[in-house]
C-alpha positions in Angstrom: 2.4 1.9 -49.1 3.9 -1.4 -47.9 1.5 -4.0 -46.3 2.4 -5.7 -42.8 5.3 -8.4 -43.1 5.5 -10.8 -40.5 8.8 -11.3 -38.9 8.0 -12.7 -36.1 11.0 -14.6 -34.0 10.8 -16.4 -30.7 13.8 -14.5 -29.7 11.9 -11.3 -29.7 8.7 -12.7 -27.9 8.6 -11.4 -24.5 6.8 -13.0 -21.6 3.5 -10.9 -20.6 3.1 -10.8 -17.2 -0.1 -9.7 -15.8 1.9 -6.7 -13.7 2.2 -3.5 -15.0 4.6 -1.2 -14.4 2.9 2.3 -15.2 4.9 6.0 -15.4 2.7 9.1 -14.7 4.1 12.3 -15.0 3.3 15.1 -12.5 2.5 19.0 -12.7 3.3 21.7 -9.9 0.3 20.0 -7.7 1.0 16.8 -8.1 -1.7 15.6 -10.1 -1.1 13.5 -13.5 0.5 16.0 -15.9 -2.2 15.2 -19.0 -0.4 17.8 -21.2 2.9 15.3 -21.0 1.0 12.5 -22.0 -0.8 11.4 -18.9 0.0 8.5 -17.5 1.3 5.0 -19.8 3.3 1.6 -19.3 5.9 -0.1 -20.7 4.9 -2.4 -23.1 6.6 -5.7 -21.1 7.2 -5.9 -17.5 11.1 -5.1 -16.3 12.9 -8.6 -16.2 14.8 -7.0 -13.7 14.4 -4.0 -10.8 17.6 -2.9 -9.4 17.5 -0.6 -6.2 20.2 1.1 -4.4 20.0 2.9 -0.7 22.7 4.7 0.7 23.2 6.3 4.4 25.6 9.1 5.1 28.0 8.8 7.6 30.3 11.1 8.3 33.8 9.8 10.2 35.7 11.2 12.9 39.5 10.0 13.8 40.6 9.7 17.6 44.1 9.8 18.0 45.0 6.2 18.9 41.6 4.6 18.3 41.3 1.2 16.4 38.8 3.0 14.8 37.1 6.0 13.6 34.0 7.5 15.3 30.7 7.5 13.0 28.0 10.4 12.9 25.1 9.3 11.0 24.4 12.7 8.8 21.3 12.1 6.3 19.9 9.4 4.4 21.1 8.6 0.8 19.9 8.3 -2.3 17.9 5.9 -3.3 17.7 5.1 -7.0 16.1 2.2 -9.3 17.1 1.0 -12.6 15.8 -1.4 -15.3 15.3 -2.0 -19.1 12.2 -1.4 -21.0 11.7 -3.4 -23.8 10.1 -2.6 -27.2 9.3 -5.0 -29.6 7.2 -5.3 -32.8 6.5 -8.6 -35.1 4.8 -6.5 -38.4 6.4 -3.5 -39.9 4.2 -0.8 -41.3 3.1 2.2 -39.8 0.9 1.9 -36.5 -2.4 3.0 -36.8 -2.9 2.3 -40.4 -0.7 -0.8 -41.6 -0.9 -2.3 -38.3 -3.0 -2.2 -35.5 -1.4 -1.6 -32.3 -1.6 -4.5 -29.9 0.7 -6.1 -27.1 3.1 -7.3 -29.4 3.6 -4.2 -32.1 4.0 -0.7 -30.5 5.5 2.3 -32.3 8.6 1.7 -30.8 10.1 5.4 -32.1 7.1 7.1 -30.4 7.9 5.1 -26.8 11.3 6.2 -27.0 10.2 9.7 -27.8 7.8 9.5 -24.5 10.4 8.4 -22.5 12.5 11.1 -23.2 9.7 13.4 -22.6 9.7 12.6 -19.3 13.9 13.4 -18.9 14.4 16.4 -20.9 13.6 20.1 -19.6 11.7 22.7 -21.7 11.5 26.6 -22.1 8.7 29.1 -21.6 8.9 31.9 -22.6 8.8 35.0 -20.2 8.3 38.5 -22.0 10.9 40.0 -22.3 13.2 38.3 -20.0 13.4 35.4 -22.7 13.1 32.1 -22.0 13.7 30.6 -19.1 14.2 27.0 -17.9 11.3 24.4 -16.8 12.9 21.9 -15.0 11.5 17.8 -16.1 8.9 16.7 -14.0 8.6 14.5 -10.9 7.0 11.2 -11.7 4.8 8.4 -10.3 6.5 4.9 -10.7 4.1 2.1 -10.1 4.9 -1.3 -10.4 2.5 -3.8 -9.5 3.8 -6.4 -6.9 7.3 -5.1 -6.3 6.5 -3.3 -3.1 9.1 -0.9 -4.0 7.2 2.2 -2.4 6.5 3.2 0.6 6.0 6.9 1.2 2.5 6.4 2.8 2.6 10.1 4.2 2.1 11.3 0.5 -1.2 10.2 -1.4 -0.2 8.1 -5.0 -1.0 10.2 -7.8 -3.0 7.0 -9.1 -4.5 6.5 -5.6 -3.4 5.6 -2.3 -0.7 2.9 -3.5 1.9 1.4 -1.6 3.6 0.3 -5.0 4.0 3.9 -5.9 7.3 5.7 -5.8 7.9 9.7 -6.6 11.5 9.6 -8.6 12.9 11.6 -11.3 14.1 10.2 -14.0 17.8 10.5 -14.4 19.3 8.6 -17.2 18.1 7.4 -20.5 20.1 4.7 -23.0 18.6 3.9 -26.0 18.9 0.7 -28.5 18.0 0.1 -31.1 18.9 -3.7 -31.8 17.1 -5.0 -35.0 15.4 -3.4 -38.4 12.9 -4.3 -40.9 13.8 -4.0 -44.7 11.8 -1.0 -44.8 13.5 1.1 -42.2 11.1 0.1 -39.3 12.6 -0.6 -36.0 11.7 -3.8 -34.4 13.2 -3.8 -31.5 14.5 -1.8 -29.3 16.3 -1.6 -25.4 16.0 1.5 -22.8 17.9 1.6 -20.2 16.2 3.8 -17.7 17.6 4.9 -13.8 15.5 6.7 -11.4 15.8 8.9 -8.2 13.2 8.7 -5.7 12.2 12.6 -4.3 10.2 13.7 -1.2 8.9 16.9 -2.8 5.4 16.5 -4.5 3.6 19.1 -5.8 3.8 22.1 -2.9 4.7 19.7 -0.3 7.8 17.8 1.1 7.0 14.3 2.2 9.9 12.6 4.3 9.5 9.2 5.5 11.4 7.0 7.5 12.1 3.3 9.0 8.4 2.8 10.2 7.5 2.3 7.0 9.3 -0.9 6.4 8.5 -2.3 9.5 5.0 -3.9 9.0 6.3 -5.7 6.1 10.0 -7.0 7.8 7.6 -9.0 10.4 6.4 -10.8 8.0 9.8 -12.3 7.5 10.2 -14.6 10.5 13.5 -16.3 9.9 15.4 -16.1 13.4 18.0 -18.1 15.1 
């Protein structure tokens, strides 16, 4: 068995920020789905969060008008994206050659997670055959963004305006650099969400009100 080799590189060292950003599956009641790992974090905070909202409006032409009439319709999707990185500085396999730590992750077995939490599964259903178990709803949490704000629904890790309940919707893997003995070292997920109002049994829309408390604190007026 080969020991650890160092190959460490100051372009793979990542800053650690004290923010986590956690993912928690959840099951039909919207508690933390422990048979799909439970909840776990990325190894390094996003460098980036990118968020998209879109409204639906839905346009009406009047003869002659400069322009069209607008009926707002529903609210849009709202989505977040981001990389997760994966690094590790000693090859070897975790657990025995190395010890994992905040630098060295098993970076194959983070990618596997995160697909986990994208792909669907099959039950079985007697003699129907098997039939289709859609991937779960998740928690998103990350610390300090203040990208949630559903406070009609509880967080699955507590009451936690940080907390988001998305789907995840799209998975890109990387795998950028390799030891000599095979062993990944690095490796960049892409990952894009989809924020949901159903948790558990219950739908859980919110609206503009939510915002509010926090856009006074921005006093910047003419």
């Amino acid at each position: 068995m080969a020991g650890p080799l160092s190959a460490f590189s100051g372009d793979y060292q990542l800053t650690q920020k004290r923010a986590r950003l956690i993912i928690a599956p959840l099951d039909d009641n919207g508690k933390i789905d422990e048979s799909l790992g439970g909840a776990r974090m990325l190894q390094y905070f996003p460098e980036s969060v990118e968020t998209s909202r879109s409204a639906n409006w839905q346009s009406k032409e009047i003869p002659g008008a400069p322009l069209p009439l607008y009926q707002w319709v529903s609210g849009g999707e709202r989505t977040f994206s981001m990389e997760a990185v994966f690094t590790r500085d000693m090859s070897g396999k975790i657990g025995e050659d190395v010890e994992e730590d905040k630098y060295n992750v098993d970076i194959d077995a983070a990618i596997a997670w995160l697909n986990v939490l994208s792909w669907n599964d099959y039950i079985e259903m007697g003699d129907a055959g098997p039939t289709a178990v859609a991937p779960p709803i998740l928690f998103l949490h990350a610390e300090g963004t203040k990208l949630g704000y559903n406070s009609v629904a509880s967080g699955a890790l507590g009451a936690n305006p940080e907390g988001v309940y998305c789907i995840l919707t799209e998975v890109g893997e990387a795998r950028d650099n390799w030891f000599n003995d095979g062993t990944v070292r690095k490796a960049t997920v892409s990952l894009s969400f989809a924020e949901v109002m159903q948790v558990g049994q219950g739908i859980y829309p919110y609206g503009r009100s939510n915002f509010l408390s926090m856009a006074d604190n921005y006093k910047r007026k003419p």
